[in-house]
C-alpha positions as CSV (number, residue, x, y, z in Angstrom):
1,X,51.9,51.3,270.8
2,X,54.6,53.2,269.8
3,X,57.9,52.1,269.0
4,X,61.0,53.4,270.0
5,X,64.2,54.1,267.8
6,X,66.8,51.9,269.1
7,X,69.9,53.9,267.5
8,X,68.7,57.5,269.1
9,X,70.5,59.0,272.1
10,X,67.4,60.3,273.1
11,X,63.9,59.0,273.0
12,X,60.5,59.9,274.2
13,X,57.2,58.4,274.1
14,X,54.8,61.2,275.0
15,X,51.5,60.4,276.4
16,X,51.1,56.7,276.8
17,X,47.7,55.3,278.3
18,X,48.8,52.8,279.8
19,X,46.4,50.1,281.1
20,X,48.2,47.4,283.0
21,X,49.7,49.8,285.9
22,X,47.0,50.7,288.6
23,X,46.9,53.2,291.1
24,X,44.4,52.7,293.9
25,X,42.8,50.4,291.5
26,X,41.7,52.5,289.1
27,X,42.8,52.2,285.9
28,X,45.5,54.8,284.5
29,X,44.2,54.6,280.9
30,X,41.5,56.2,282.1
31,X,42.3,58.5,284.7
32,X,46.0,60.2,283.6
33,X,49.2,59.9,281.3
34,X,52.5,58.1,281.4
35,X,55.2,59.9,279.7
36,X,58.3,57.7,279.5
37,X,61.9,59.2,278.5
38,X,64.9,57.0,277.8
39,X,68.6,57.8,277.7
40,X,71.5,55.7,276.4
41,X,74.7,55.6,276.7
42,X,76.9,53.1,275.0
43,X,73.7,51.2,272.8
44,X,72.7,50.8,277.0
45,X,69.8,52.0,278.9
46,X,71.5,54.5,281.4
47,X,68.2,56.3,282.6
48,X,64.4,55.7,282.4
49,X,61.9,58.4,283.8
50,X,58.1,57.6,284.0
51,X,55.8,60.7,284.6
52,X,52.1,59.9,285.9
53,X,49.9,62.9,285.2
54,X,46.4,62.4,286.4
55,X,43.7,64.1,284.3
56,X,42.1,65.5,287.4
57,X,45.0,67.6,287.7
58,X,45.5,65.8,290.9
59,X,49.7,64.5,292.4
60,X,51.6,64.2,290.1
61,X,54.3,60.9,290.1
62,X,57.6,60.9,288.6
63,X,60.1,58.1,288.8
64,X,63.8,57.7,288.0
65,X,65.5,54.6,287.6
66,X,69.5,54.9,286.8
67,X,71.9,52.3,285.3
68,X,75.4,52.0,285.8
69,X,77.3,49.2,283.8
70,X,74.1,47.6,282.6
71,X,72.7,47.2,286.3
72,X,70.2,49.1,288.3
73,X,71.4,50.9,290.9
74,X,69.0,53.7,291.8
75,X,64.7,54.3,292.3
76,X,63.4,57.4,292.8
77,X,59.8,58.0,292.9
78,X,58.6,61.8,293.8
79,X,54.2,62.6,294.8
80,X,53.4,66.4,294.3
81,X,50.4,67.2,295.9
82,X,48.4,67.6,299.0
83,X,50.5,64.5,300.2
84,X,53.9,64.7,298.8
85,X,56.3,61.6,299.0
86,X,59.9,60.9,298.3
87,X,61.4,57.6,298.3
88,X,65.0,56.6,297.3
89,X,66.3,53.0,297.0
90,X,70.6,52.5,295.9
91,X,72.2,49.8,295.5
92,X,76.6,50.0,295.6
93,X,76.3,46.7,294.3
């Protein structure tokens, strides 16, 4: 696994298989990638972004997650495809 440079401003880790998600119970290691870029701010996570690519060619996943003052306040997930999807969850907490 790779790691990750804790002092960058910027980091990716490109092309994960990653075997302990599922989707429709099949395994993502081998059906797809995850592609996972990380930006800090202030030695803080401020924004994760996952990217599902199916080898298939099939929908493609992508999911934000945004941080604010060390806490989670926003999850976006996006399906491309023959049956796209959008769903947003905030929290003003």
């Amino acid at each position: 696994m790779a790691e990750i440079d804790q002092t960058a401003e910027d980091d990716v880790i490109d092309a994960l298989p990653v075997s302990v998600y599922h989707l429709d119970r099949l395994d993502l290691a081998d059906h797809g990638a995850v592609r996972i870029w990380r930006k800090n701010h202030d030695q803080q996570v401020a924004h994760l972004m996952t990217v599902y690519t199916p080898f298939s060619g099939g929908a493609v996943e992508t999911s934000d997650y945004l941080w604010q003052q060390g806490k989670l306040v926003s999850v976006e997930r996006h399906i491309s495809g023959a049956e796209p999807d959008d769903v947003m969850l905030r929290s003003d907490l």
